[in-house]
C-alpha positions in Angstrom: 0.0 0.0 0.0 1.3 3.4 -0.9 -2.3 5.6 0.3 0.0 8.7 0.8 0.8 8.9 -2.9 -3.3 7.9 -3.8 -4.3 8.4 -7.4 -7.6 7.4 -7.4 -10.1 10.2 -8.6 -11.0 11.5 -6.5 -8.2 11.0 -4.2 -8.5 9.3 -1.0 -11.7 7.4 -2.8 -11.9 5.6 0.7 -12.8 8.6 2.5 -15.1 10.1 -0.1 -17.3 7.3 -1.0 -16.1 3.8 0.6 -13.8 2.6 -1.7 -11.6 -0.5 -0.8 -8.7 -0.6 -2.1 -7.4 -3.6 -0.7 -10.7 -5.6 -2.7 -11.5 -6.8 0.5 -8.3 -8.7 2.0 -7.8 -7.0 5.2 -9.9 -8.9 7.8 -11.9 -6.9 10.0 -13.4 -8.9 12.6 -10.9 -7.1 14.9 -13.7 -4.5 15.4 -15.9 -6.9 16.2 -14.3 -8.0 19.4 -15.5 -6.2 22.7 -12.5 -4.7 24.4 -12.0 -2.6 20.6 -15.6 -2.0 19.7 -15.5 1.3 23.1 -12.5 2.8 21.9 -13.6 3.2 18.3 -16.8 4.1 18.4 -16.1 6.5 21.1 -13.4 8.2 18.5 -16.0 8.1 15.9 -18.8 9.7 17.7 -16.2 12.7 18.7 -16.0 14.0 15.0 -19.9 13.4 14.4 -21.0 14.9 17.7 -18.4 17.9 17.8 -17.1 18.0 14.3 -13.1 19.0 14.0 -13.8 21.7 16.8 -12.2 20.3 19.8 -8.5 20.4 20.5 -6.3 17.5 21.2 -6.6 17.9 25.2 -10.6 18.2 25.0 -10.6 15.2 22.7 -8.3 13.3 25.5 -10.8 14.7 28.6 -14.1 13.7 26.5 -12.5 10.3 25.2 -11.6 9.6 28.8 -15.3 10.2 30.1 -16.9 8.8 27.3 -14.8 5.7 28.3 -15.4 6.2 32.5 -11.6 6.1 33.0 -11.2 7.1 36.6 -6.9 7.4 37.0 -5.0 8.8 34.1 -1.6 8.2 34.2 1.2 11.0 32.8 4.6 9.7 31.6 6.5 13.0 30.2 10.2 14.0 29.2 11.4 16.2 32.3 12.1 19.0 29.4 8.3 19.0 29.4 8.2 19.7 33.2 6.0 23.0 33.1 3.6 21.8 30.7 3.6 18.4 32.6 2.4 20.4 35.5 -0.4 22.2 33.3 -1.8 19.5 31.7 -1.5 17.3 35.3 -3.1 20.4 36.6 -6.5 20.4 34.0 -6.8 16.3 33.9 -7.3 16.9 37.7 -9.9 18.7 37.5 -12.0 15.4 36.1 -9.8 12.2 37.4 -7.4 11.2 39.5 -3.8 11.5 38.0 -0.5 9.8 38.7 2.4 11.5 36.6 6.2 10.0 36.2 8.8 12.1 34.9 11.3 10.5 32.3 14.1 10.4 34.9 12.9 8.8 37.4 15.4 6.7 39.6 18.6 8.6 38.1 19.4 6.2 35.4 23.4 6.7 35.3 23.9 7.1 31.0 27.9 5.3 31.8 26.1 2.1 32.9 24.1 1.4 29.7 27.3 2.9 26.9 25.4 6.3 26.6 28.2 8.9 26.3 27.6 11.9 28.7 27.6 15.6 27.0 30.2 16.6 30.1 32.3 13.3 30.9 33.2 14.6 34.2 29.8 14.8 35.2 27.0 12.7 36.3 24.0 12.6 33.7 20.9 10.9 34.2 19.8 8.2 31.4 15.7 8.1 30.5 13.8 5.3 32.4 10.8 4.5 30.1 10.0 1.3 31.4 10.2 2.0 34.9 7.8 4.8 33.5 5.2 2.1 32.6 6.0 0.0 35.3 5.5 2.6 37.9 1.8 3.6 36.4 0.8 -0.1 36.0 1.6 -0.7 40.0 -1.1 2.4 40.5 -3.5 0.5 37.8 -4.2 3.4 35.9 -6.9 3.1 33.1 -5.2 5.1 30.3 -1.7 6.6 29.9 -0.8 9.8 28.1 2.6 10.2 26.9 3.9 13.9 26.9 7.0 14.3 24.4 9.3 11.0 25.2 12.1 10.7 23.2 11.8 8.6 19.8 13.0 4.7 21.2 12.1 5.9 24.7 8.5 6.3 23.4 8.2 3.3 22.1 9.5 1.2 25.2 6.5 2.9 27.2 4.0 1.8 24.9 5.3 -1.7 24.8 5.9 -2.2 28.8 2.2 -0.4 29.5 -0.3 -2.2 30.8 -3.3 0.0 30.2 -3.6 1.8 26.4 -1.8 4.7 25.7 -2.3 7.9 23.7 0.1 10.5 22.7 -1.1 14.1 23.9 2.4 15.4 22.5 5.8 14.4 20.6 9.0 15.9 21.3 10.5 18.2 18.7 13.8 20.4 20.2 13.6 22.1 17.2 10.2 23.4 16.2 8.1 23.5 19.4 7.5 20.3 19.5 5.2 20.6 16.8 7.2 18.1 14.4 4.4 18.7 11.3 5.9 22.3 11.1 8.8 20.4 8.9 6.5 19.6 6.6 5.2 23.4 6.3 8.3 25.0 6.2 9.5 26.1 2.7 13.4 25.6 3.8 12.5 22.2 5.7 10.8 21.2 2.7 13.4 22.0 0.1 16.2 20.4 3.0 14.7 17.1 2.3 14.1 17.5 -1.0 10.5 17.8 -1.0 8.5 21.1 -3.7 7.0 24.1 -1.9 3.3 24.1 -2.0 
């Protein structure tokens, strides 16, 4: 499959008018299990209900009630400690959160071949799966990940016990808004894509 380079007229036929690319050979019954049948209606119903009018963190409060999650668990990048404590601060106000910083237990970089940036100096290593293993001791019901590191992200997912969405990604560079490569007209000629 190739569905970002589509050709069919119109394009995206799937979206427009229920076209199948695939002539049927992806099995579906997936859906029809129930521990997946909540989590995609419930994404579903958010674009028919409220259209493409709520933001990413109304979508994450409203998906969480819709699904009567009680704890909410936090795993976050410690360079994403202020907005950590924002976005801790307005999930509070509808469940209970736990929230674990990237760092946690002073992982020493030496120990697993990770040079340091300043040898003569102690720097901490990220602890992703003691992340997830932390928030699946306090049996929280979803976890959101806020900007983990590429790798480091993906060890939390694996190691969680309860499902996990991605309020944010880390981006240094452009504000952690990583789609802004694909806008910019220098970004896009760096990798050799054509300005729009």
């Amino acid at each position: 499959m190739k569905c970002a380079y589509c050709k069919q007229e119109p394009k995206n036929r799937c979206d427009k008018d229920g076209h199948d690319c695939t002539g049927g050979k992806v099995d579906l019954s997936e859906y029809d299990k129930e521990e997946n049948k909540p989590f995609h209606r419930a994404s579903g119903y958010f674009q028919y209900e409220f259209g493409n009018n709520l933001t990413r963190l109304e979508e994450l409060i409203k998906f969480c009630q819709r699904m009567n999650y009680q704890k909410v668990g936090l795993a976050f990048c410690v360079g994403l400690a202020s907005e950590a404590e924002s976005l801790s601060k307005i999930l509070e106000q509808y469940f209970k959160v736990e929230s674990v910083c990237c760092k946690v237990c002073g992982l020493d970089k030496k120990r697993f071949d990770v040079p340091n940036r300043k040898p003569d100096k102690f720097e901490a290593l990220c602890n992703p799966i003691a992340q997830a293993e932390i928030l699946n001791k306090t049996k929280t019901d979803v976890n959101v990940e806020l900007g983990l590191c590429v790798g480091h992200d993906m060890l939390f997912h694996k190691y969680s016990e309860a499902p996990v969405t991605v309020f944010a990604v880390k981006d240094r560079v452009l504000a952690h808004n990583p789609l802004g490569a694909l806008y910019s007209s220098y970004l896009r000629k760096k990798f050799g894509l054509k300005n729009n």
